[in-house]
BAZAFI-64727 format. One record per residue (C-alpha): x, y, z. Coordinates in pm, whole numbers, padded with zeros to 5 digits, always signed. Layout:
! residues N
XYZ
...
! end
This chain:
! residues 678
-00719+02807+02405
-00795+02448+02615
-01170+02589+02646
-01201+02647+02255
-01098+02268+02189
-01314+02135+02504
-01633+02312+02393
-01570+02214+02015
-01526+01824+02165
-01827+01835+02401
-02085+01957+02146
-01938+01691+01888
-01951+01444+02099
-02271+01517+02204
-02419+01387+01845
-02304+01048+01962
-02650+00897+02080
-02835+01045+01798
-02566+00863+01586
-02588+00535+01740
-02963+00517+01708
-02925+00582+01273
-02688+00325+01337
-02897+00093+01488
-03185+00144+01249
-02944+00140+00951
-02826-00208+01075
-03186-00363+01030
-03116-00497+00666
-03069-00459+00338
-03264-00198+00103
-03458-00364-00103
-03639-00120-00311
-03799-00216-00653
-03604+00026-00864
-03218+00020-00899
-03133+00280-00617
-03115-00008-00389
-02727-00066-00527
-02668+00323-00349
-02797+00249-00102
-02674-00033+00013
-02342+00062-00084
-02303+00340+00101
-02448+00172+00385
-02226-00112+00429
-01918+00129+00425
-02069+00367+00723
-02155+00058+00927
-01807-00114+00790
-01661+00228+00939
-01815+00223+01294
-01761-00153+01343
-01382-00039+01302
-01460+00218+01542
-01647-00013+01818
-01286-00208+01814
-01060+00047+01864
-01269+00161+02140
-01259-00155+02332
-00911-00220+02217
-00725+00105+02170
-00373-00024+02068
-00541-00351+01893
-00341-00553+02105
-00620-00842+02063
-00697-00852+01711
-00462-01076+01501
-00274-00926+01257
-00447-01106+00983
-00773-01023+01081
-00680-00603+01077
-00530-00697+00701
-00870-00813+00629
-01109-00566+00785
-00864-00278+00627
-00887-00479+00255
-01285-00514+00321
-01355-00136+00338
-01139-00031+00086
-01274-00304-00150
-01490-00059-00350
-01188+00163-00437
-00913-00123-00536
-00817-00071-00884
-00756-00422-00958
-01075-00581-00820
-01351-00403-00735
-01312-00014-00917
-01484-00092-01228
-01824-00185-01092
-01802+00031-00804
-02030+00329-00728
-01723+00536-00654
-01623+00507-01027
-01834+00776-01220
-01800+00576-01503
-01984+00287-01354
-02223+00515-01187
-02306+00657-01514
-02426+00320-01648
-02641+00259-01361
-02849+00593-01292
-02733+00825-01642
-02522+01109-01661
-02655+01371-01393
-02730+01150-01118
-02470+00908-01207
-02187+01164-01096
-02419+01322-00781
-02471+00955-00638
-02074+00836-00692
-01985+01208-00533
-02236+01145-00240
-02110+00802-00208
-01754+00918-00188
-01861+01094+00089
-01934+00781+00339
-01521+00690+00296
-01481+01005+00525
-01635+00819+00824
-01339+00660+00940
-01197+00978+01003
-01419+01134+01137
-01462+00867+01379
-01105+00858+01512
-01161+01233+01574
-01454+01210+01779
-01658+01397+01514
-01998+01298+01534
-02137+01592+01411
-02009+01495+01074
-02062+01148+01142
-02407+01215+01176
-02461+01456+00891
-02308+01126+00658
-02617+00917+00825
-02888+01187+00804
-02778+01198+00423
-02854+00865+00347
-03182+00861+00548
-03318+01186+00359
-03195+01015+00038
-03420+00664+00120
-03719+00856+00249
-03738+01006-00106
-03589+00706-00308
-03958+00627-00486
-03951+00926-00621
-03620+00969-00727
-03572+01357-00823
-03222+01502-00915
-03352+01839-00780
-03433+01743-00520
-03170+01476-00405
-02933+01757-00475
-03131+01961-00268
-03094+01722+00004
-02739+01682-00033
-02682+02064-00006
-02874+02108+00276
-02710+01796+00440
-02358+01904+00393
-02378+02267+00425
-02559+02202+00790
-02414+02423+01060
-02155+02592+00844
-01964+02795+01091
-01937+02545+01421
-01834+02306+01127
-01565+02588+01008
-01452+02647+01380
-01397+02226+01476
-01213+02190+01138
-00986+02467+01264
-00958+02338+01640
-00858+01989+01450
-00575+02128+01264
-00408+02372+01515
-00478+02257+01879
-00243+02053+02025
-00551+01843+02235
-00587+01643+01928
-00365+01459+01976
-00485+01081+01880
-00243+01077+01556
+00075+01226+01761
+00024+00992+02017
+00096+00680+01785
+00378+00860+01622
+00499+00961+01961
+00427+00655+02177
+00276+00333+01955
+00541+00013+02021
+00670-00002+01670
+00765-00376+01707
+00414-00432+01673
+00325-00358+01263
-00019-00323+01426
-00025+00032+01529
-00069+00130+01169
-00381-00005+01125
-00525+00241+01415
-00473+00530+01148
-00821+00386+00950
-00617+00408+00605
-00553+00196+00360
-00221+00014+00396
-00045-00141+00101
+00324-00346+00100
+00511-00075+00069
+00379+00103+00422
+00457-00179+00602
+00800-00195+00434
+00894+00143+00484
+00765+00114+00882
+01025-00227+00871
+01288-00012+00693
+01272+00286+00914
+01275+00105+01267
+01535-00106+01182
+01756+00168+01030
+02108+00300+01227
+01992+00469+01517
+02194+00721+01487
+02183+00819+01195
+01828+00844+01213
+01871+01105+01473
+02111+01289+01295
+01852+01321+01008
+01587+01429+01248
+01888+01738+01408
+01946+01830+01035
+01552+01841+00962
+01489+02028+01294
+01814+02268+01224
+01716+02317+00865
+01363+02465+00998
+01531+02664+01272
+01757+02817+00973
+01453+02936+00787
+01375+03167+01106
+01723+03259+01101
+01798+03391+00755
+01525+03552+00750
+01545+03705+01026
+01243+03581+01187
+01159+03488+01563
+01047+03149+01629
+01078+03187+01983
+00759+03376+02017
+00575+03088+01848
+00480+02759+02015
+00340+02493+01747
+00540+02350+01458
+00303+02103+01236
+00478+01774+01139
+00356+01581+00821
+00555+01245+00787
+00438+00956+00550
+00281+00649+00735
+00569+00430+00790
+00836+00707+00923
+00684+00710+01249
+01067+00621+01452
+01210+00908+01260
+00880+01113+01348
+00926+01105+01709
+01284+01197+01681
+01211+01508+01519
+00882+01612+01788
+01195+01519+02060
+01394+01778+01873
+01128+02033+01824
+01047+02017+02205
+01458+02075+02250
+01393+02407+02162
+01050+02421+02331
+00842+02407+01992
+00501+02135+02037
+00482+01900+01736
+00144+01854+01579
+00097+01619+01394
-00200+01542+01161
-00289+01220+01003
+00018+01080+00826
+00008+01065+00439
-00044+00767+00220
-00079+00737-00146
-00394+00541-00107
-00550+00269-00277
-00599+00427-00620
-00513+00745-00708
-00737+00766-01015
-01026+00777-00721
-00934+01146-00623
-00877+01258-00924
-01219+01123-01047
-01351+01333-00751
-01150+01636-00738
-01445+01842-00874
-01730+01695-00659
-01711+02029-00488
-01939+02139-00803
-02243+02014-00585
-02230+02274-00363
-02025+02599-00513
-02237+02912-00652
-02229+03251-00508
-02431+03164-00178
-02213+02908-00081
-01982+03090-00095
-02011+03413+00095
-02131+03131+00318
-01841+02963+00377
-01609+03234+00375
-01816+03438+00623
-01803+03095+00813
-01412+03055+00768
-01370+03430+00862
-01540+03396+01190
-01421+03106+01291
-00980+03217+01223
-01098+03574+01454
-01251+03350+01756
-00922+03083+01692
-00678+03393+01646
-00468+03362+01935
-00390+02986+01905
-00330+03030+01514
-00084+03305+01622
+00083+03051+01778
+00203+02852+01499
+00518+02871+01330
+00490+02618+01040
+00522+02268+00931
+00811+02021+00886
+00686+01832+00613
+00840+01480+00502
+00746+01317+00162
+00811+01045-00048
+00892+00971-00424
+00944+00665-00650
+00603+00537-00641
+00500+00416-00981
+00411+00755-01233
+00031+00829-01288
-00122+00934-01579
-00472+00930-01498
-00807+00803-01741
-01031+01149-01846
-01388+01086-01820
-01636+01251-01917
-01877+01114-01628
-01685+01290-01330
-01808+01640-01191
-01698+01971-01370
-01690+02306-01252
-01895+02539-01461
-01681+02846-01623
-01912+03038-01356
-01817+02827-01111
-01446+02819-01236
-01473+03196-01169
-01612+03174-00828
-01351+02946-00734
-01072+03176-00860
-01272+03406-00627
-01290+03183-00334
-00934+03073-00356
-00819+03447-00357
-01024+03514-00049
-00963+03264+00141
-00582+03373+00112
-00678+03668+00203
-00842+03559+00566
-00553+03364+00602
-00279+03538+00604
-00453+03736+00768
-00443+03574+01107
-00151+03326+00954
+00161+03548+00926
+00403+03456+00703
+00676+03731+00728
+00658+03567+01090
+00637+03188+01032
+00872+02948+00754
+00875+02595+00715
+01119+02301+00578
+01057+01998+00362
+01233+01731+00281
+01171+01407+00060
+01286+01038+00064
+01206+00724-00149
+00941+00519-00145
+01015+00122-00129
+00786+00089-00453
+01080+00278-00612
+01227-00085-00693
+01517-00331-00589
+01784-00136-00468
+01589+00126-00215
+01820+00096+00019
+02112+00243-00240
+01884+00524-00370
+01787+00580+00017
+02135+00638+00119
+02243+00838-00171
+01913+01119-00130
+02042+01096+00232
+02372+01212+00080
+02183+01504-00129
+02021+01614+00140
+02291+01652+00344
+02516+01872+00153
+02690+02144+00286
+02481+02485+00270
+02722+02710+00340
+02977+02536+00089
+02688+02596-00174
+02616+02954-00079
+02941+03092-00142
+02957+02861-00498
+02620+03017-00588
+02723+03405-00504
+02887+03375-00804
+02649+03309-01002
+02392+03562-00852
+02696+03829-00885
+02641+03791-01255
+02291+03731-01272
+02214+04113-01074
+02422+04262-01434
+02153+04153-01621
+01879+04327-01828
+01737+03946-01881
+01778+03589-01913
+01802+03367-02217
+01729+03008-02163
+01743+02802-02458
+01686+02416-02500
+01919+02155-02702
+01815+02027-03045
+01495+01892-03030
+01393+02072-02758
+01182+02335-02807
+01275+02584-02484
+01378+02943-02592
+01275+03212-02323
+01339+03543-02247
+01285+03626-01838
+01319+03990-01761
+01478+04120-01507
+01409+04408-01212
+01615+04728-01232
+01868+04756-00933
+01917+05115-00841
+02166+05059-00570
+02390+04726-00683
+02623+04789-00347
+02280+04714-00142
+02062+04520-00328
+02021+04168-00523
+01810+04058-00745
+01817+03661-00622
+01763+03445-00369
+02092+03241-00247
+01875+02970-00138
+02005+02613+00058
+01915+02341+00267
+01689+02532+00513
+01325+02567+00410
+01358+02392+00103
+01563+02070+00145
+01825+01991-00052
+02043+02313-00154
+02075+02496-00418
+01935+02691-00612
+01906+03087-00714
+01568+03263-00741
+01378+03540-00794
+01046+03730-00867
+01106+03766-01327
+00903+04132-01433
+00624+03979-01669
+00636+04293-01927
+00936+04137-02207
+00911+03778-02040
+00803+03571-02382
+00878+03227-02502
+00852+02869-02457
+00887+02612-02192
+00933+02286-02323
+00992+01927-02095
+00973+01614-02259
+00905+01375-01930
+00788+01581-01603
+00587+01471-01287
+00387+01733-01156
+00085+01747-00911
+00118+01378-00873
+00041+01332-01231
+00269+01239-01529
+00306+01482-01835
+00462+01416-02177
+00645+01673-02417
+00447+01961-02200
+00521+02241-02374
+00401+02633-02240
+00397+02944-02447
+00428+03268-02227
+00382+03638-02364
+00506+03913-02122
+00482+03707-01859
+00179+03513-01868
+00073+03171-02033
-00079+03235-02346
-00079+02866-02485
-00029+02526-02399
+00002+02159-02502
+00076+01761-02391
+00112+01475-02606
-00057+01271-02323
-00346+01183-02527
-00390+01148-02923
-00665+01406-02959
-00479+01718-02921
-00787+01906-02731
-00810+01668-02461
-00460+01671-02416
-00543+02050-02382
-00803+02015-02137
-00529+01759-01903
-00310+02070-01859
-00562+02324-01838
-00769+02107-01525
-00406+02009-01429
-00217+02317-01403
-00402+02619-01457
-00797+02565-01303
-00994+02733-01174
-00752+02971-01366
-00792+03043-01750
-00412+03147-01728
-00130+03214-01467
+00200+03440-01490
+00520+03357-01407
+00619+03399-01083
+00962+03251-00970
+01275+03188-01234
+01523+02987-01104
+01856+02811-01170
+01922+02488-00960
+02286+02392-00885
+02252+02049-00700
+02525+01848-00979
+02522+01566-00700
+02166+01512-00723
+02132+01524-01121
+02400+01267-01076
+02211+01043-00845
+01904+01039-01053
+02096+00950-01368
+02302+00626-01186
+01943+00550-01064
+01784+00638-01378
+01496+00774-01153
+01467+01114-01319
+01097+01056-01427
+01030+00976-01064
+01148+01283-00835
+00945+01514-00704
+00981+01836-00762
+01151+01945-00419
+01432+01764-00580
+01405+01778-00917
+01367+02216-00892
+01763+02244-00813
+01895+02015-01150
+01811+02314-01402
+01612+02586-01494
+01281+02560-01340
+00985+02876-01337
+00706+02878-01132
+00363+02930-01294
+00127+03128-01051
+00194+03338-00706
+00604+03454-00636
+00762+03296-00333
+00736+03606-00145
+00325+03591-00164
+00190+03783+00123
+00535+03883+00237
+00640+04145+00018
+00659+04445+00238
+00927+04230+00497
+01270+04305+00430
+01458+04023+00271
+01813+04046+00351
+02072+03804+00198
+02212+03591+00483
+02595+03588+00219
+02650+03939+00227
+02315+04159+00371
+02198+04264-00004
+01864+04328+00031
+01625+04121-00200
+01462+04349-00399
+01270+04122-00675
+00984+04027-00467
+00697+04116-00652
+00607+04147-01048
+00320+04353-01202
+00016+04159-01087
+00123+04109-00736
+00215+04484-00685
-00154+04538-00736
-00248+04389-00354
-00264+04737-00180
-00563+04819-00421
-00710+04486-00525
-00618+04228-00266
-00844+03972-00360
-00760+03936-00713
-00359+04016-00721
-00323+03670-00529
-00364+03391-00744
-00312+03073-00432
-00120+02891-00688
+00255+02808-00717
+00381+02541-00952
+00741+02488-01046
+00871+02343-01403
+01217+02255-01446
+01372+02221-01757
+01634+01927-01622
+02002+01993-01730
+02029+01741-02042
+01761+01920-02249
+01985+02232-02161
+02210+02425-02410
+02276+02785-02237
+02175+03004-01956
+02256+03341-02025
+02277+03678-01852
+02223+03951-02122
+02317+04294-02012
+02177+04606-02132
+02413+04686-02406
+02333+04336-02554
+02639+04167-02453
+02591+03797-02258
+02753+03634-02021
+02685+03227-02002
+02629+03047-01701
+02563+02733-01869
+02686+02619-02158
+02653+02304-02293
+02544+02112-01979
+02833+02278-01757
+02863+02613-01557
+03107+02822-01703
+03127+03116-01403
+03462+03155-01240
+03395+03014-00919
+03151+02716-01025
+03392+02470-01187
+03338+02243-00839
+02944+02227-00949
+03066+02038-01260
+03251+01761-01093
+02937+01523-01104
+02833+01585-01420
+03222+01511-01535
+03211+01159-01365
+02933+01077-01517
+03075+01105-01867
+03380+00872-01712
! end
């Protein structure tokens, strides 16, 4: 496995000195052509060379030990300049919009899309990847040598022939970067940077804002100990997955650890406790929220450059070959620990009509694409042998009193599984009587659904739900399972809900037997382009998507928090799932698992609802009965007016009513929500 990264890094680094002579020649001055190409140019220009300068320090000062502090805040504000929302956004190339104006509406977006594509040489820098480094500078060269004649055709040929160079060696070192424990230059400031100094952050190449820096202030200087014991409880959650599932982590060697920029003391906690039970952290760049997040999502189609049929095949052929030669390393892996943050200030992002959109042929092919690249996969990724955990904390930009709403998530997240697996038996006890579920919303909310249910043919043996707590999905609680789509009609309906990243308003979704049949937002006036937000939001490259996970949170104590906090509107969904009702539009949570027994870790029931009518169809049409999508909407407890089990002889059973749980052996759950009306 050491030779597969050592040949990857010796024939990427060996497009260093072709690099450095571009460089060179791109350092000679400004374009000046007479036509107005020369902006492009220039542009994307001063970010590659803005990129290697940043480069050239680090290499002669690795931990930027010599470079004032104030000097990094500058050079880091300098290449991000382009993308600040405040300043330099509106007339920048990487706005579409502004693009538009300067070159018209086809090459307006290709030029902002190929421009977006110099901010990647940072990164690829710190890795040693000068393969891709020097694919970036061959772009803009082929570009200028045909800039007199400027030809969309052919600039887009260009372009395509640029970045689909070398497909599968490409394939393989994006693979090697991901799972080999030899890159290491990210875990190594986690694991060893001198957090004293604020400077290590700046060796990452993002973009830092106040709220990075506070968090890295917050974090160091937080109790010791109690920072370990969140680390343990992270560490023990993951190990728990394994266990209750009856899975063998033992065999595996690599866990993958996301944290947000900022959390790097807790980070190397948890890699200390990982390697406690001999399990290697890696540990990929850590996650910001970036400058402007209406950048992305102006880009998140530029992929329509490159996508048709050849591509395709292309890639996936490329993808295929490269997970069989990598096999044995990727069997290694058991899963990530992932640690996010919430609170930052809601988005609801500007629609323009200048950005890149996929064709419906290309909407088609990426439905394709998406399907088989799950496919390859899991293929070579296991899941019925791997699991994961995640777990979220505030952001500082969630206001004032952080450090209150930091301690009290702490206290969510902490809560007692076990305590909340025996409260929640009750409810799936109930829940495995019935012939289906009626959720229904108060006045003024339009919710009123029908979820059917599977058929147990042994009750003594088998469940129906998930009893599901603090172990892969941090906090507890919450009951699950896999609805049948045939008889599952009616409407979802969520006044205020953050989901992707991205704020909606009044979202309401109309399913019939299963699937969504209609849809709506009052994000924007016109009624259509609120349309199109949740369709390119929540259902693309898909026309539609079934229902696959109904679920009833029970975490009282964190519905509680939120309210005090009134930070409802901010939490992410991790925590947001287990305060209500909440279904899952796309794949079940037992995709690519199905045939693994699922015994309940309360009393051995096996799990039986693991699959509905379009994912039973994988033994004879793989491709399409995965749909590589799984979003969850929860229908938060005060738009609630009754959960109900309805049994075959059309009696029901409530398990809420009126914002409290009513079955015997639940009263505890309502003990929040009671002090909140005192």
């Amino acid at each position: 496995m050491d030779t597969y990264y050592e040949k990857i890094q010796t024939r990427l680094l060996a497009a260093r000195p072709r690099c450095e002579q571009l460089i060179a020649q791109m350092r000679d001055g400004e374009i000046t052509l007479q036509n107005p190409y020369h902006e492009f140019f220039n542009a994307y220009r001063l970010i590659v060379l803005q990129a290697w300068n940043f480069a050239q320090k680090l290499e002669v000062d690795p931990l930027f030990k010599n470079i004032p502090l104030k000097e990094l805040r500058q050079i880091n504000a300098d290449y991000y300049a382009a993308l600040d929302p405040d300043k330099g956004y509106e007339n920048s190339l990487a706005n579409p919009d502004y693009a538009d104006k300067l070159y018209g509406d086809k090459m307006g977006a290709f030029l902002s899309a190929a421009f977006s594509r110099a901010y990647s040489s940072r990164h690829f820098l710190l890795m040693g990847d000068y393969a891709s480094i020097e694919i970036t500078l061959n772009l803009y060269f082929r570009l200028l040598d045909n800039a007199d004649t400027p030809d969309y055709e052919a600039w887009l040929a260009i372009y395509r022939a640029q970045t689909q160079k070398d497909f599968e060696f490409m394939s393989k070192a994006s693979l090697i970067s991901r799972f080999s424990p030899k890159q290491d230059y990210f875990y190594k400031i986690v694991r060893d940077a001198d957090l004293d100094d604020i400077r290590y952050l700046y060796r990452y190449g993002v973009y830092l804002n106040e709220h990075d820096i506070k968090m890295a202030d917050f974090i160091r200087n937080y109790p010791p100990q109690e920072l370990a014991a969140i680390a343990k409880f992270l560490v023990k959650s993951w190990v728990d997955g394994f266990v209750r599932a009856k899975k063998d982590y033992s065999k595996k060697k690599y866990a993958t650890l996301m944290i947000p920029v900022g959390m790097e003391a807790l980070g190397r906690l948890i890699i200390d406790e990982l390697a406690a039970i001999g399990i290697q952290a890696l540990v990929p760049r850590p996650h910001t929220m970036g400058i402007n997040r209406q950048y992305p999502y102006d880009h998140r189609y530029d992929s329509a450059l490159n996508l048709d049929r050849e591509y395709m095949e292309k890639s996936l052929k490329a993808m295929e070959g490269s997970y069989e030669e990598l096999k044995d390393l990727i069997a290694l892996q058991a899963g990530p620990l992932y640690v996010e943050l919430f609170g930052e200030t809601p988005f609801s992002p500007k629609s323009k009509s200048t950005c890149l959109k996929l064709s419906e042929e290309q909407q088609k092919l990426s439905q394709e694409q998406g399907a088989r690249f799950g496919q390859i996969y899991y293929k070579y990724y296991k899941r019925d042998e791997a699991s994961f955990t995640i777990i979220a904390f505030p952001s500082t930009e969630i206001g004032e009193n952080f450090p209150e709403i930091f301690a009290d998530t702490l206290k969510i997240n902490l809560l007692d599984s076990n305590h909340y697996a025996r409260i929640q038996q009750h409810i799936i006890d109930v829940l495995d009587t019935a012939d289906y579920v009626h959720v229904q919303g108060k006045p003024g909310n339009d919710t009123d659904i029908k979820v059917q249910m599977h058929k147990l043919t042994n009750p003594n043996l088998e469940t129906l739900f998930e009893n599901c707590v603090a172990d892969v999905n941090i906090p507890v609680g919450e009951v699950f399972t896999s609805p049948v789509l045939e008889g599952t009609t009616g409407t979802l309906h969520v006044e205020d809900i953050y989901l992707e990243g991205l704020r909606f308003f009044n979202l309401r979704v109309h399913f019939e037997d299963g699937w969504v049949k209609d849809y709506s937002c009052t994000n924007y006036d016109d009624p259509i382009e609120a349309k199109n937000y949740v369709h390119e939001n929540l259902l693309l490259p898909h026309k539609t998507l079934p229902i696959g996970e109904f679920a009833i949170g029970t975490n009282t104590t964190a519905y509680q928090i939120a309210k005090k906090h009134d930070i409802m509107s901010l939490l992410p969904i991790l925590i947001i799932e287990k305060m209500g009702p909440h279904f899952a539009i796309g794949d079940t949570c037992f995709s690519h698992e199905e045939d693994a027994p699922h015994p309940s870790f309360v009393n051995g029931k096996e799990m039986i609802a693991v699959e509905n009518e379009h994912s039973a169809t994988r033994k004879t049409d793989p491709i399409n009965a995965y749909l590589m999508a799984h979003l969850d909407i929860t229908l938060p407890y005060e738009m609630l007016k009754v959960i109900s089990a309805v049994h075959a002889d059309g009696t029901r059973t409530d398990i809420i009513r009126d914002g409290r749980f009513v079955i015997p052996g639940t009263e505890e759950l309502n003990i929040p929500l009671i002090e909140m009306e005192q």
